[in-house]
C-alpha positions as CSV (number, residue, x, y, z in Angstrom):
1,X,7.3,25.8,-7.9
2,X,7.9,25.6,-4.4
3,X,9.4,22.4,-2.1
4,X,6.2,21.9,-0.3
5,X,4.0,21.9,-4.2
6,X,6.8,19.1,-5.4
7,X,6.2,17.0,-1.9
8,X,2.7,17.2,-2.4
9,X,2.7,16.4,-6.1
10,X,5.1,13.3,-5.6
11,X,2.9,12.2,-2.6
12,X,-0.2,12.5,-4.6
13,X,1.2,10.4,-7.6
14,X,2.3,7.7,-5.1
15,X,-1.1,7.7,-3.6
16,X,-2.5,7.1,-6.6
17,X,0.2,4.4,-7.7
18,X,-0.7,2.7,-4.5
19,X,-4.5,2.7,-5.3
20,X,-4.2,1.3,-9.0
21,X,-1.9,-1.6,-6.7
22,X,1.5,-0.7,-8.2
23,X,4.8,-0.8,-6.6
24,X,6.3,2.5,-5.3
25,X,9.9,1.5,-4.2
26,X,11.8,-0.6,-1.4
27,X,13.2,-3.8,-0.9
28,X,10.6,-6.7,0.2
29,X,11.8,-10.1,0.7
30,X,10.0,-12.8,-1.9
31,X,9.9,-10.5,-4.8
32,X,12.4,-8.7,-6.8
33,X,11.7,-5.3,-8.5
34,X,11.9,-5.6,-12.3
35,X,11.2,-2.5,-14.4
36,X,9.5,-0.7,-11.5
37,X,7.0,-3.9,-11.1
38,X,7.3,-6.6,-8.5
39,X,8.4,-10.0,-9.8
40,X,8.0,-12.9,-7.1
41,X,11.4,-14.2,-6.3
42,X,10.3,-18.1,-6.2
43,X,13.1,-19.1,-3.8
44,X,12.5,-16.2,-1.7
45,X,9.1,-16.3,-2.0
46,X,9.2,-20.2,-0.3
47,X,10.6,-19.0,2.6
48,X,8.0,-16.5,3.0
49,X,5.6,-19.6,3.3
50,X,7.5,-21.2,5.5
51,X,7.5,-18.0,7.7
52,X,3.9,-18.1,8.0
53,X,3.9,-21.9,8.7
54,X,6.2,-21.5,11.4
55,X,4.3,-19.0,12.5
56,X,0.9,-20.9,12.1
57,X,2.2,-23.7,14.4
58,X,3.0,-21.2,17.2
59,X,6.2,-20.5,16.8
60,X,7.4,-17.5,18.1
61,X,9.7,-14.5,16.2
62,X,13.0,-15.5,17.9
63,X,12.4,-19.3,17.0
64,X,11.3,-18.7,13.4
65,X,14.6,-16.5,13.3
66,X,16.9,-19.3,15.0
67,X,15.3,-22.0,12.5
68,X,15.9,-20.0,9.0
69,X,19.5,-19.1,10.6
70,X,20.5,-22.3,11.5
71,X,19.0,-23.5,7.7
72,X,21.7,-20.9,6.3
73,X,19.1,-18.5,4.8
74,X,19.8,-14.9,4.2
75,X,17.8,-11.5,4.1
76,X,17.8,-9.8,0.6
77,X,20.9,-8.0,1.8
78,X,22.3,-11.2,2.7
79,X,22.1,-10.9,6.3
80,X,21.2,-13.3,9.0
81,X,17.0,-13.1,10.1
82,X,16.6,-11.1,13.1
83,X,12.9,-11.1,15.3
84,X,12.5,-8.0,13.8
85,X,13.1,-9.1,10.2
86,X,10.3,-12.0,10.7
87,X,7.5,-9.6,12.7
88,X,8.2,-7.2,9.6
89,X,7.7,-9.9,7.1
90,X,4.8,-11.3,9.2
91,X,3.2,-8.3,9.7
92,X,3.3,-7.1,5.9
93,X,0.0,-6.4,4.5
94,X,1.4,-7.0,0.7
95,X,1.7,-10.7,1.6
96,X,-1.9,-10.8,1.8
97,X,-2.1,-8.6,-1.7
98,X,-1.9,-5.4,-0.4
99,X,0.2,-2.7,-1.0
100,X,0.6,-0.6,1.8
101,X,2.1,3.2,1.1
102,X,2.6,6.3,3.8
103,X,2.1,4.3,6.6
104,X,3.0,7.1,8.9
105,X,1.9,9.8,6.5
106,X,2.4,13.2,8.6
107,X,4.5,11.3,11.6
108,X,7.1,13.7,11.5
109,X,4.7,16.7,11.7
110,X,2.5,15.1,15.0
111,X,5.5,14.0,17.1
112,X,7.1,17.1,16.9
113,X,4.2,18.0,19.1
């Protein structure tokens, strides 16, 4: 079997993973990964809240960052919150109950054009 059969067959099974709304692998802040299923991480998954309070008043990345920070909480790899951190966690469909897979599905293949 070749390499590009296996890609295809793994991509294809993560596809479909993605469809039936199952997990296919990462880290996301607010849930833990138990047995290959998503378990919401209730601490965690207060902060996320918060997030999208903050975010619902008008604050900005950097302030939402600077207030989480200065409150001491930590990323799931126990780092501080960076813009970039919040805009990811903001910007995460799965928050909404969406599972998001392949996002730049064939990116390698059309910037190398």
């Amino acid at each position: 079997m070749g390499r590009s059969t296996i890609i295809d067959r793994v991509k294809m099974g993560m596809n479909q993973r993605a469809k039936q709304g199952k997990w296919n692998g990462g880290i996301v802040f607010g849930y833990n990964v138990i047995d290959k299923e998503l378990v919401i991480n209730e601490d965690e998954a207060a902060v996320v809240q918060d997030i999208f309070n903050l975010a619902d008043k008008g604050y900005g990345f950097k302030k939402i960052a600077y207030d989480l920070n200065k409150r001491g909480i930590k990323t799931k790899k126990n780092k501080e919150f960076s813009t970039n951190s919040v805009k990811t966690i903001l910007n995460n469909p799965m928050y909404i109950g969406k599972i998001r897979f392949n996002q730049h599905e064939n990116w390698s293949e059309r910037r190398r054009q």
